[in-house]
N, CA, C and O atoms as a GROMACS GRO file, in nm:
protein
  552
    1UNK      N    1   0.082  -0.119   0.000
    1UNK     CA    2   0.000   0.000   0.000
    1UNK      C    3   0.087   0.126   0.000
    1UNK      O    4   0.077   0.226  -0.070
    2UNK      N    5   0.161   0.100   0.080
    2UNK     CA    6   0.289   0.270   0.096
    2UNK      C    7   0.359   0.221  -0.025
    2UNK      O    8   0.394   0.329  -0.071
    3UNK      N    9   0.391   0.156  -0.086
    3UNK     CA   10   0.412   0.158  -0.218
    3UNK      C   11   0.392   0.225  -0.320
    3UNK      O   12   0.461   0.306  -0.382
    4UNK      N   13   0.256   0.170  -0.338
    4UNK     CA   14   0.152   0.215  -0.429
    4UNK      C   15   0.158   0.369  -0.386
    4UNK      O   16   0.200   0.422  -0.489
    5UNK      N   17   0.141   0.463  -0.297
    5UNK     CA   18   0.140   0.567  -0.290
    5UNK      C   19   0.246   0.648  -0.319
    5UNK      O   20   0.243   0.758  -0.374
    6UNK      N   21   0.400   0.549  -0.253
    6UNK     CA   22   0.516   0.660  -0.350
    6UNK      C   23   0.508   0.667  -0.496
    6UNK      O   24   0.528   0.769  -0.561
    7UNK      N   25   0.473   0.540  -0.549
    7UNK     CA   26   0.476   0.554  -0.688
    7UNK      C   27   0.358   0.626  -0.761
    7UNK      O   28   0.370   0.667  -0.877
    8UNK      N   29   0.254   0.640  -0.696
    8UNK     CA   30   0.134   0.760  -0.736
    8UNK      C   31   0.226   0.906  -0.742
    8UNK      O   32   0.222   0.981  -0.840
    9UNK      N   33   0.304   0.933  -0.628
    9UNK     CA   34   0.321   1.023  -0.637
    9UNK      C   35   0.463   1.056  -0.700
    9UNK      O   36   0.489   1.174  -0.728
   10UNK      N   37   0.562   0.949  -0.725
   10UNK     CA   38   0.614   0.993  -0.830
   10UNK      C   39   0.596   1.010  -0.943
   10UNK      O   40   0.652   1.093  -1.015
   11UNK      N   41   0.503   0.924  -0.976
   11UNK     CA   42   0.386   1.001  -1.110
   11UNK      C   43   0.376   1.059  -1.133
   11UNK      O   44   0.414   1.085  -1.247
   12UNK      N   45   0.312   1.151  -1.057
   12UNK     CA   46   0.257   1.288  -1.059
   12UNK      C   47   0.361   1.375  -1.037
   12UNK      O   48   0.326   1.488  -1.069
   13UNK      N   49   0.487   1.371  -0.992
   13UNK     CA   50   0.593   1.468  -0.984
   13UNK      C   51   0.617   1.446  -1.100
   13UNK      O   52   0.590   1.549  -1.161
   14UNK      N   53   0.685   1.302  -1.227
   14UNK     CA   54   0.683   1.294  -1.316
   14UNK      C   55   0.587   1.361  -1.447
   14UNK      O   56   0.612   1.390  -1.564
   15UNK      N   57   0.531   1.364  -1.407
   15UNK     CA   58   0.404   1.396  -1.506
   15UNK      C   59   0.385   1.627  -1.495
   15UNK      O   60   0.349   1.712  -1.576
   16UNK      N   61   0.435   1.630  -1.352
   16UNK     CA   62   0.453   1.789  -1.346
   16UNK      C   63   0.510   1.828  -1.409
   16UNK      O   64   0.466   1.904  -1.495
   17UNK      N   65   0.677   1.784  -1.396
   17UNK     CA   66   0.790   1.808  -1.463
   17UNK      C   67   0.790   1.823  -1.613
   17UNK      O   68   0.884   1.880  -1.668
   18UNK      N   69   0.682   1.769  -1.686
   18UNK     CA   70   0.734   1.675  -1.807
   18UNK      C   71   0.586   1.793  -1.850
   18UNK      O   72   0.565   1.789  -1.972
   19UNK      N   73   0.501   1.879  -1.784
   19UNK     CA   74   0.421   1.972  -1.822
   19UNK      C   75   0.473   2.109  -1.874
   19UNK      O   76   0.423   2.167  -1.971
   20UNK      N   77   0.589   2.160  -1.795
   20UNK     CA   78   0.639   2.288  -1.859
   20UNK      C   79   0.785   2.282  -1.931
   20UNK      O   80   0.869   2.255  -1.845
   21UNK      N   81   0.842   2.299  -2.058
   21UNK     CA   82   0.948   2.315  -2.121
   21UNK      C   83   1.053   2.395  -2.000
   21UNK      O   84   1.017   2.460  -1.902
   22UNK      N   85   1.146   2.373  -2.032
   22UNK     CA   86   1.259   2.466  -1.926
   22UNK      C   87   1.247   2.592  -1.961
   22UNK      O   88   1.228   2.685  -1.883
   23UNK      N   89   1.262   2.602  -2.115
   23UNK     CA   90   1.284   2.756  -2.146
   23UNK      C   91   1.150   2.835  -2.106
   23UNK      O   92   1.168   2.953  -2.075
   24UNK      N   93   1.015   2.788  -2.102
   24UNK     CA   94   0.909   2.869  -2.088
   24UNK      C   95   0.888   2.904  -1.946
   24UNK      O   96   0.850   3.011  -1.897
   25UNK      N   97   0.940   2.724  -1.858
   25UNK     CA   98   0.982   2.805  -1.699
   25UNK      C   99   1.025   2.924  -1.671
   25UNK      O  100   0.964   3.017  -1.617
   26UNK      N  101   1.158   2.919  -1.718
   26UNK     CA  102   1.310   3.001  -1.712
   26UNK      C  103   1.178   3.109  -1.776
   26UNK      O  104   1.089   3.102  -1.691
   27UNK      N  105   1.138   3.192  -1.878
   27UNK     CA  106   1.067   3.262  -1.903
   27UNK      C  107   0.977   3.323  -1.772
   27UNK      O  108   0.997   3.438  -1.733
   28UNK      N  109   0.874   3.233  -1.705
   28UNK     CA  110   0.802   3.267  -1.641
   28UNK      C  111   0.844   3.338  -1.502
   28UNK      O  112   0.785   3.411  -1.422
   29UNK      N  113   1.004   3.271  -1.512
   29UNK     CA  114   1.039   3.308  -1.375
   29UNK      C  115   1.093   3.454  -1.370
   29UNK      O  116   1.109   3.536  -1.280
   30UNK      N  117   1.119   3.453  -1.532
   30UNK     CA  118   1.196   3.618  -1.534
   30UNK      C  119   1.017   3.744  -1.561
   30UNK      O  120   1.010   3.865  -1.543
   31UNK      N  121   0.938   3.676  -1.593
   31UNK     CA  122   0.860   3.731  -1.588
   31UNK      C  123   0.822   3.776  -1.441
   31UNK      O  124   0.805   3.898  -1.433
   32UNK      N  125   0.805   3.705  -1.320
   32UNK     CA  126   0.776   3.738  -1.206
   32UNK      C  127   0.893   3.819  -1.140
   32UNK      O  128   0.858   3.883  -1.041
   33UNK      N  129   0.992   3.826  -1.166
   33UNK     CA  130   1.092   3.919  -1.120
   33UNK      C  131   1.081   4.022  -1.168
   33UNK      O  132   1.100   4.116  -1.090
   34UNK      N  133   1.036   4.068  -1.350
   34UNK     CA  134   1.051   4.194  -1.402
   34UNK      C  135   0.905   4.234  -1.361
   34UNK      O  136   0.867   4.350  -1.379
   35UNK      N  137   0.817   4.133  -1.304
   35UNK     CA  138   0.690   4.215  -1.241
   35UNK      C  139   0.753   4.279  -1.112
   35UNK      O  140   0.772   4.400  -1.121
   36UNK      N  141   0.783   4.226  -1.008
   36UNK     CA  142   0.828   4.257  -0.878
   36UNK      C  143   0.905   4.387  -0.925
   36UNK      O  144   0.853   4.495  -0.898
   37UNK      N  145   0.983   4.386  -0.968
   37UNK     CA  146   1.095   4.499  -1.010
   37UNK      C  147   0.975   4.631  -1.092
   37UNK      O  148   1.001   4.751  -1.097
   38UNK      N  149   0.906   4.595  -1.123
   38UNK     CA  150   0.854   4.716  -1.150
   38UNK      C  151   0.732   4.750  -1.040
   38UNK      O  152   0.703   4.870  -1.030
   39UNK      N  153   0.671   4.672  -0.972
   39UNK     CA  154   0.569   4.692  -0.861
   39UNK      C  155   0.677   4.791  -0.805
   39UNK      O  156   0.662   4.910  -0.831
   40UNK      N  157   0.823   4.736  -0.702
   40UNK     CA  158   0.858   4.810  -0.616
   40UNK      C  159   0.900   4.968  -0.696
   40UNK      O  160   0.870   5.072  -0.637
   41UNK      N  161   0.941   4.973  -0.778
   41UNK     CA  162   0.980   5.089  -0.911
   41UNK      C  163   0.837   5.181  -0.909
   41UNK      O  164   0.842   5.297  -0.868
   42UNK      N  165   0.716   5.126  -0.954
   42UNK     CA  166   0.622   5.200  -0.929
   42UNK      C  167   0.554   5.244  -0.826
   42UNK      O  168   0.485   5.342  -0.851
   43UNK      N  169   0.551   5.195  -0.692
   43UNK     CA  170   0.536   5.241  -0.573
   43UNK      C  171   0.610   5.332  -0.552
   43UNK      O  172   0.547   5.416  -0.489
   44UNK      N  173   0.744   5.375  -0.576
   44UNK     CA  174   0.861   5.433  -0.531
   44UNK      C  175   0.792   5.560  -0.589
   44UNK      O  176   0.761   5.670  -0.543
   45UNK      N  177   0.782   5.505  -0.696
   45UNK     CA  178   0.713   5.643  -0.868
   45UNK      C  179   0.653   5.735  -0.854
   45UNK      O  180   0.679   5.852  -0.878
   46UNK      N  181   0.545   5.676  -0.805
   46UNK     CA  182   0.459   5.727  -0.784
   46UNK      C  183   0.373   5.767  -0.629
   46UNK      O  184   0.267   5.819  -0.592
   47UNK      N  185   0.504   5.703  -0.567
   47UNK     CA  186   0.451   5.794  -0.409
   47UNK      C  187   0.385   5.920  -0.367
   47UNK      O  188   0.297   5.934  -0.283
   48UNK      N  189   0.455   6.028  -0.457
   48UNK     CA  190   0.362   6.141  -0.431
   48UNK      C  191   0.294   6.199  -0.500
   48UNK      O  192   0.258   6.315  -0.480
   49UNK      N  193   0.257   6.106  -0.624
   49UNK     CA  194   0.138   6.124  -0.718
   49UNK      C  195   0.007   6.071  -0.706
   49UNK      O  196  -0.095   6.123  -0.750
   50UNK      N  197   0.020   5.937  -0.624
   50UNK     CA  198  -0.098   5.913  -0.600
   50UNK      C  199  -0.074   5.862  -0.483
   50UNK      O  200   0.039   5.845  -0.438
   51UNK      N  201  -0.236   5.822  -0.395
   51UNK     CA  202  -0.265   5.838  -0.241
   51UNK      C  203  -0.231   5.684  -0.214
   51UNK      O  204  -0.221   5.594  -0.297
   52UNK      N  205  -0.218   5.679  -0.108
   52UNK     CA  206  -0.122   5.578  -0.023
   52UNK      C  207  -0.201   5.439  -0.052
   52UNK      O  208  -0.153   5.336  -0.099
   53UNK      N  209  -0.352   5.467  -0.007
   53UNK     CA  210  -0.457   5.354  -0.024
   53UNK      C  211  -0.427   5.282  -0.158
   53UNK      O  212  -0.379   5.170  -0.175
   54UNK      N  213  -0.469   5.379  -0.256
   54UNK     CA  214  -0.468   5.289  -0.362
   54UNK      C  215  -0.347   5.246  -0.449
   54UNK      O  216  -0.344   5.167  -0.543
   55UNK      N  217  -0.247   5.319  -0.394
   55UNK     CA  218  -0.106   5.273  -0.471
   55UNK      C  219  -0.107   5.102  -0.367
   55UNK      O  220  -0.076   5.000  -0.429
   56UNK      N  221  -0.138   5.091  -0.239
   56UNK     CA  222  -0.138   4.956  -0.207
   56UNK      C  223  -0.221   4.858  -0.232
   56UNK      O  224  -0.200   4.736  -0.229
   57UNK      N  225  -0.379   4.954  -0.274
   57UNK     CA  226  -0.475   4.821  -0.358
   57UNK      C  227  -0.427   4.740  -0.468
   57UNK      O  228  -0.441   4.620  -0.489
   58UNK      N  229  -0.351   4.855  -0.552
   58UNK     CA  230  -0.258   4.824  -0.657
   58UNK      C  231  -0.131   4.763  -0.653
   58UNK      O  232  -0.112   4.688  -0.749
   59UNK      N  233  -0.044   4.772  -0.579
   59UNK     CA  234   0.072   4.656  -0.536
   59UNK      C  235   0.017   4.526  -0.479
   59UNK      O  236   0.090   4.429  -0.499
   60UNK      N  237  -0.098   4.502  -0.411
   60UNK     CA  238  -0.165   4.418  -0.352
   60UNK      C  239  -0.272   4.316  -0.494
   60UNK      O  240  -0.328   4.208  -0.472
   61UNK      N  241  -0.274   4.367  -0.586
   61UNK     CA  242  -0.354   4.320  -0.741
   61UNK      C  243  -0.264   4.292  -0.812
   61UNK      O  244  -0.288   4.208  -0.899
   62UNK      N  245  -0.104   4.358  -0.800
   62UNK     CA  246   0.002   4.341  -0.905
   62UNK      C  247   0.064   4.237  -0.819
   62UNK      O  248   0.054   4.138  -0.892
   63UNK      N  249   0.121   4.195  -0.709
   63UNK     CA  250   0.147   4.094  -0.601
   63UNK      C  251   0.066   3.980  -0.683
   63UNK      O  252   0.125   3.923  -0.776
   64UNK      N  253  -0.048   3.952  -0.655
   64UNK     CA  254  -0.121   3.840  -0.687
   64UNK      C  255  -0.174   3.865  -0.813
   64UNK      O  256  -0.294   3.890  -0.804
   65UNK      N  257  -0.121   3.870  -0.962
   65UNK     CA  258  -0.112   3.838  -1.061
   65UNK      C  259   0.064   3.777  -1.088
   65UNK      O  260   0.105   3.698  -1.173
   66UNK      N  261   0.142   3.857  -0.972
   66UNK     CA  262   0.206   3.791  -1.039
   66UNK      C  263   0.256   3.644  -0.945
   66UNK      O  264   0.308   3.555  -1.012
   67UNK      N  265   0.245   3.627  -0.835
   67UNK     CA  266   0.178   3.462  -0.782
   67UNK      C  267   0.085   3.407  -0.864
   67UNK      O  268   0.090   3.285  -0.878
   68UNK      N  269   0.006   3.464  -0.920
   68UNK     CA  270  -0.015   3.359  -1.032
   68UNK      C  271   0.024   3.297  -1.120
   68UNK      O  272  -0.002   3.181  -1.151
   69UNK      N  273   0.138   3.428  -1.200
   69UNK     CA  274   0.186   3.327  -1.305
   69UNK      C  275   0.328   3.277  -1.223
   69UNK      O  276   0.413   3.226  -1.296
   70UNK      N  277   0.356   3.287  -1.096
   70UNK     CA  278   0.458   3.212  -1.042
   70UNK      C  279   0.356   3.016  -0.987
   70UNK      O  280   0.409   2.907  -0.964
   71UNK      N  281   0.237   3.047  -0.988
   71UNK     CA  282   0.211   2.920  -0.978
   71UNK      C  283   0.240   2.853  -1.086
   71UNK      O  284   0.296   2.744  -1.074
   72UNK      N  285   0.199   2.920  -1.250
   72UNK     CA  286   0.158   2.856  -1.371
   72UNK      C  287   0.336   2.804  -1.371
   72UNK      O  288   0.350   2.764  -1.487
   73UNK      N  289   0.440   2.791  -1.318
   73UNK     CA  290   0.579   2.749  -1.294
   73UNK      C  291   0.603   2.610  -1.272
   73UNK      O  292   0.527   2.581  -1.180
   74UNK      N  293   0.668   2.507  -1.305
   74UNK     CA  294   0.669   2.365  -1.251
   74UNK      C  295   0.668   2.378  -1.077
   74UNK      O  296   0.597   2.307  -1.006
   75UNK      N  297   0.738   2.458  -1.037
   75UNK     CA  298   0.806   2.474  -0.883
   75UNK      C  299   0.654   2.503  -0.832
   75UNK      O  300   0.588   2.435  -0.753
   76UNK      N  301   0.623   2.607  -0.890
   76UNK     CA  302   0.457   2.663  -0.867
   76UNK      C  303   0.340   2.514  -0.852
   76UNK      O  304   0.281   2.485  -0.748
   77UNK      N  305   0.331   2.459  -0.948
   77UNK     CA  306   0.278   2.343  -0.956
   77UNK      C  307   0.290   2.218  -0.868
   77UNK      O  308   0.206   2.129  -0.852
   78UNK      N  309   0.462   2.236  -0.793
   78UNK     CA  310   0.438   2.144  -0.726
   78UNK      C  311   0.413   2.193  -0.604
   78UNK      O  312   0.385   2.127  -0.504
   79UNK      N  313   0.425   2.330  -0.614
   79UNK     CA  314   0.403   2.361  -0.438
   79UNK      C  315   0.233   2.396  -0.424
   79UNK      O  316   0.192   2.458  -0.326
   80UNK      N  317   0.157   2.358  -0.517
   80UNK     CA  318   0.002   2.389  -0.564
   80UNK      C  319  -0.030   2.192  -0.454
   80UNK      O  320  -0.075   2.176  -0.340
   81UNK      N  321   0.009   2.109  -0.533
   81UNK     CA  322   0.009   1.986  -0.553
   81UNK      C  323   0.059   1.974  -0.361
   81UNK      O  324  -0.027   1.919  -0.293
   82UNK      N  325   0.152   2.009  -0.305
   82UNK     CA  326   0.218   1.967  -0.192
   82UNK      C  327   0.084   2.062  -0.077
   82UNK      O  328   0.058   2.038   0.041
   83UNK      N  329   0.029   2.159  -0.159
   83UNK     CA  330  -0.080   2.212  -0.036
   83UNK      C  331  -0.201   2.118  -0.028
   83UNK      O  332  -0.270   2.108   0.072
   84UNK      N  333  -0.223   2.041  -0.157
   84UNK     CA  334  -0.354   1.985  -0.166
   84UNK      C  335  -0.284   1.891  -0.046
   84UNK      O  336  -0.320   1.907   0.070
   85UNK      N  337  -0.212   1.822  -0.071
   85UNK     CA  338  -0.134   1.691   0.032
   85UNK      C  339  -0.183   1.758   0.157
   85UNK      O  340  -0.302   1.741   0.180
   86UNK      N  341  -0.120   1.826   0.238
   86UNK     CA  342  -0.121   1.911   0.338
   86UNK      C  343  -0.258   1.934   0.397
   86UNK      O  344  -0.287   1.903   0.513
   87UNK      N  345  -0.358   2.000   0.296
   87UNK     CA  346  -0.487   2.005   0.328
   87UNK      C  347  -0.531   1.860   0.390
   87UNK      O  348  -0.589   1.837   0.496
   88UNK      N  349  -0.482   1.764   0.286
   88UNK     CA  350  -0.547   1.611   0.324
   88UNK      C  351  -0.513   1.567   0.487
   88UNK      O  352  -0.592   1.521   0.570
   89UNK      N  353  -0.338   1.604   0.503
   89UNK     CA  354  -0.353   1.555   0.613
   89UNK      C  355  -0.375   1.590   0.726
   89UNK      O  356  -0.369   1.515   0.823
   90UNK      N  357  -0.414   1.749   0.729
   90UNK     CA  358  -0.461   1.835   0.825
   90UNK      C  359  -0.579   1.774   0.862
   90UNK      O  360  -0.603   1.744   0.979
   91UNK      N  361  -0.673   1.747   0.744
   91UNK     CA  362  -0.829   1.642   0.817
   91UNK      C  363  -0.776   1.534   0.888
   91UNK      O  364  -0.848   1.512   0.985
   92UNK      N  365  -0.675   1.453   0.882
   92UNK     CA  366  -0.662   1.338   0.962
   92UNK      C  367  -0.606   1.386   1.109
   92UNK      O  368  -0.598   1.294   1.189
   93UNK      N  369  -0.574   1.493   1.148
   93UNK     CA  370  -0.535   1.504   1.249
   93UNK      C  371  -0.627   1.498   1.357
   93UNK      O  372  -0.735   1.543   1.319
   94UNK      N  373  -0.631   1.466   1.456
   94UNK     CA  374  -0.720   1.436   1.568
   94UNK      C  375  -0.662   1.550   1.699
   94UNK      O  376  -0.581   1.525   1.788
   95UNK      N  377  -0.744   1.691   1.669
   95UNK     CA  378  -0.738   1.769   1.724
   95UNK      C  379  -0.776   1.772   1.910
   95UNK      O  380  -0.891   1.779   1.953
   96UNK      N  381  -0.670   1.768   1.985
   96UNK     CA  382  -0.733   1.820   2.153
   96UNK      C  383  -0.862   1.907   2.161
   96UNK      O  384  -0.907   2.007   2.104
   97UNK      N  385  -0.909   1.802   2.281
   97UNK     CA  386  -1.068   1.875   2.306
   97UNK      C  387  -1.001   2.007   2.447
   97UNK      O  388  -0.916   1.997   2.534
   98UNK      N  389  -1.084   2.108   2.408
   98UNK     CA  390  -1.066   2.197   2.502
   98UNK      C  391  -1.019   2.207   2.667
   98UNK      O  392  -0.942   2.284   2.725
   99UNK      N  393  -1.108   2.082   2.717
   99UNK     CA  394  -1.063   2.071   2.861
   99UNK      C  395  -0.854   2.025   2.860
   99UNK      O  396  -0.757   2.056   2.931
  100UNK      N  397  -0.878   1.941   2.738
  100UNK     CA  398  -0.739   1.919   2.719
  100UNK      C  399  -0.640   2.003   2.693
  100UNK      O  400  -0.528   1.994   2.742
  101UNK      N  401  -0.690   2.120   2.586
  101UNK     CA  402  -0.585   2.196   2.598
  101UNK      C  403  -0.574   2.299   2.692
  101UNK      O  404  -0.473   2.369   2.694
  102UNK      N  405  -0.705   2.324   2.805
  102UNK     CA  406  -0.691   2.362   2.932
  102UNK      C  407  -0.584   2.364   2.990
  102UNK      O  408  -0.505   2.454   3.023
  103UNK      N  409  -0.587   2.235   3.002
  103UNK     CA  410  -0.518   2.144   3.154
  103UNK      C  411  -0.380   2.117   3.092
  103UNK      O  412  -0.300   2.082   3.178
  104UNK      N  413  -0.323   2.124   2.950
  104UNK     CA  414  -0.192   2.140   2.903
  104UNK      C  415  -0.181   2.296   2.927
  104UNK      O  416  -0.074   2.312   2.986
  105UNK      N  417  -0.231   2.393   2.912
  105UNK     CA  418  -0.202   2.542   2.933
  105UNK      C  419  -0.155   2.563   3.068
  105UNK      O  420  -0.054   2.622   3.105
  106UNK      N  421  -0.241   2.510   3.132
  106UNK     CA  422  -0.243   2.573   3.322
  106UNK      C  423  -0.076   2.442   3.316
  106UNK      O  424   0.014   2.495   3.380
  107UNK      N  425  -0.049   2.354   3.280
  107UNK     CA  426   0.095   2.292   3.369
  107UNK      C  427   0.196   2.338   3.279
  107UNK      O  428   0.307   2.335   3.333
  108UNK      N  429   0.197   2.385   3.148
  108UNK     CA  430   0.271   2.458   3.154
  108UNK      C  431   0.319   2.613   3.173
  108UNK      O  432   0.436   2.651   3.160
  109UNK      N  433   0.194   2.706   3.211
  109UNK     CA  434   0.212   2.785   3.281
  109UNK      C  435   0.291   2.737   3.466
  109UNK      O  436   0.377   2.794   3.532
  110UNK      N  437   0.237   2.654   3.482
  110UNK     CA  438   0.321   2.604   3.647
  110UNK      C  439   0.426   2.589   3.624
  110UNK      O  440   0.505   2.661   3.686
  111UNK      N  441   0.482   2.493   3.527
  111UNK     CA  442   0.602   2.486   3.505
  111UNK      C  443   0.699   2.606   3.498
  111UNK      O  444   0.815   2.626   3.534
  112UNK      N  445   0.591   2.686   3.430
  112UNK     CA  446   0.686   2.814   3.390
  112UNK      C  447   0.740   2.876   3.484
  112UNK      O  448   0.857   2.911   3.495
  113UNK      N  449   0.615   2.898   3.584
  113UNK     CA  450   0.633   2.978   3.729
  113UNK      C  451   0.739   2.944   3.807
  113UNK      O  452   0.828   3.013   3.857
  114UNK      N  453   0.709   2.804   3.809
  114UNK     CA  454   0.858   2.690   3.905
  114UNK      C  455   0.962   2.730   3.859
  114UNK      O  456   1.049   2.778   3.931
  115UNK      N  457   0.972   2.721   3.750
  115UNK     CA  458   1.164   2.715   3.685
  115UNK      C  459   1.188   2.874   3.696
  115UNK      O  460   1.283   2.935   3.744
  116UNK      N  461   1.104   2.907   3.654
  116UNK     CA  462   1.134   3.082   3.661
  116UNK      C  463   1.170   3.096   3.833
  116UNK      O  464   1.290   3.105   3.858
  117UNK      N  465   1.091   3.099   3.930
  117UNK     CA  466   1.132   3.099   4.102
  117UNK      C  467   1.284   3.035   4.151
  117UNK      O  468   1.377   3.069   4.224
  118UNK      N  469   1.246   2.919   4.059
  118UNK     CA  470   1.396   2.838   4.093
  118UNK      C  471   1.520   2.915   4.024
  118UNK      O  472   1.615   2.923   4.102
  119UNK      N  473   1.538   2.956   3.935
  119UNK     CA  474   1.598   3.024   3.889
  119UNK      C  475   1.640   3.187   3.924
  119UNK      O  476   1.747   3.243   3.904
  120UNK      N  477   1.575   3.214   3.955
  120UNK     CA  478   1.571   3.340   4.065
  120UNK      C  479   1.629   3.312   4.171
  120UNK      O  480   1.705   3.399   4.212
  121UNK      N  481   1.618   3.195   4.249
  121UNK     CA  482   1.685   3.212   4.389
  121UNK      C  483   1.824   3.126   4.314
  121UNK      O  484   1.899   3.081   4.400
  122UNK      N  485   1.857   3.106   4.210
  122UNK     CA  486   1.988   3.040   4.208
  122UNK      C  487   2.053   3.173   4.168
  122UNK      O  488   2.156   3.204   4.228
  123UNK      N  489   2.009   3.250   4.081
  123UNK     CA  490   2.075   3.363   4.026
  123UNK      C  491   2.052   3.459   4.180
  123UNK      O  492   2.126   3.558   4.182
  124UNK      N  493   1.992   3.448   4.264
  124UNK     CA  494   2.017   3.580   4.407
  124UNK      C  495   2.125   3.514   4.490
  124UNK      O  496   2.208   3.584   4.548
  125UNK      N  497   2.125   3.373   4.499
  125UNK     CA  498   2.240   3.320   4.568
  125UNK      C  499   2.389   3.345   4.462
  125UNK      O  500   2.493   3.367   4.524
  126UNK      N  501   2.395   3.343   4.377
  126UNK     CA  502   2.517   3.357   4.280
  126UNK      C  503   2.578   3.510   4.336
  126UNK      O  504   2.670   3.541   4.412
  127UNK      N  505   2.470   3.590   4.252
  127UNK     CA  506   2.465   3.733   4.300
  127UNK      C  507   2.512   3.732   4.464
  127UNK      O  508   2.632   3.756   4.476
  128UNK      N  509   2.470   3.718   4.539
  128UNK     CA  510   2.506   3.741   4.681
  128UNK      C  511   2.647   3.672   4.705
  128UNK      O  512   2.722   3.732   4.780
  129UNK      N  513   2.691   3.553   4.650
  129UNK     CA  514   2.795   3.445   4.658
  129UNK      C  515   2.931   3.586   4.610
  129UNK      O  516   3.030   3.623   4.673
  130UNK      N  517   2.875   3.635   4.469
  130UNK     CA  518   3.010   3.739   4.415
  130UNK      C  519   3.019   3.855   4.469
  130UNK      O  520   3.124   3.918   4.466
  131UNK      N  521   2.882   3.911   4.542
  131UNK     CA  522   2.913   4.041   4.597
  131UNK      C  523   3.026   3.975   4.743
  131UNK      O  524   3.138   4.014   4.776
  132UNK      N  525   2.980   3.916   4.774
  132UNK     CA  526   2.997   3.873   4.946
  132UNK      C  527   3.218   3.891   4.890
  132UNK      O  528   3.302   3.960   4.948
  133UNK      N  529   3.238   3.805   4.771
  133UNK     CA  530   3.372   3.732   4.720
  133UNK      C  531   3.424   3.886   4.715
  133UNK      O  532   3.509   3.904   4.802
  134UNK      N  533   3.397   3.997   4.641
  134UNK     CA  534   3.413   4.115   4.562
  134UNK      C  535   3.431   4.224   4.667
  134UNK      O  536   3.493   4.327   4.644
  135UNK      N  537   3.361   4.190   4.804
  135UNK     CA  538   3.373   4.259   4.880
  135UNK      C  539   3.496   4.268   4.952
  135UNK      O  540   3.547   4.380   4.960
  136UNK      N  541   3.530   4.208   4.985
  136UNK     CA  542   3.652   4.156   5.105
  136UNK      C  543   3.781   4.237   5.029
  136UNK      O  544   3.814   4.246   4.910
  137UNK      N  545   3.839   4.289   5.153
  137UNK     CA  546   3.972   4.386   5.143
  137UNK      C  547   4.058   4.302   5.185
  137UNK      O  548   4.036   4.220   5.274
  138UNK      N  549   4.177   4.318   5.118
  138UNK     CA  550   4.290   4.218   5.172
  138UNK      C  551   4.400   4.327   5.240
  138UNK      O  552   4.503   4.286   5.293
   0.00000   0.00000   0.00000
């Protein structure tokens, strides 16, 4: 069965790979950089031409066009493909019921309190140990 599933999914890494040419990658990727490079270029630009709001509605619309065509990317594709995974196994997780994560909150808050106290009287005895040493005239 765990078999069958690496080889599903080298499949499908196979089958990603073998979807975009290199050169149209290599393309897409210079495309999302000469977007970025001109978002930050035009923010800069146009700072005191236009109002703050909408120069960021607009970096915030130019941002996510160009995550888009950084998805339409093999790398894009597989990190599309590795969230669906992720989603899946987030449902299998068997989440703590409240009283539980209660009663984990309150001991390690105690804990905290303890080591923190204990630590305090080791660091006032240290402290007192070097003044007491620091003091003394010969």
């Amino acid at each position: 069965m765990a078999t069958e599933n690496q080889k599903k999914k080298q499949k499908q890494l196979a089958e990603i790979e073998q979807l975009k040419s290199a050169k149209f990658n290599k393309f897409l990727w210079v495309l999302v950089i000469v977007f970025i490079a001109a978002i930050a270029f035009c923010n800069v630009y146009f700072a005191d031409k236009i109002a703050t709001p909408i120069r960021v509605i607009a970096v915030i619309i130019a941002l996510m066009i160009t995550l888009a065509i950084a998805m339409m990317t093999n790398q894009g594709t597989k990190a599309r493909q590795f969230l669906k995974e992720a989603k899946i196994e987030l449902r299998r997780i068997t989440w703590p019921t409240r009283s539980e994560t209660t009663q984990t909150t309150l001991i390690v808050m105690g804990v905290t309190v303890t080591v923190s106290l204990i630590l305090w009287g080791f660091d006032s005895i240290i402290v007192s140990a070097i003044n007491f040493l620091t003091d003394l005239r010969f």
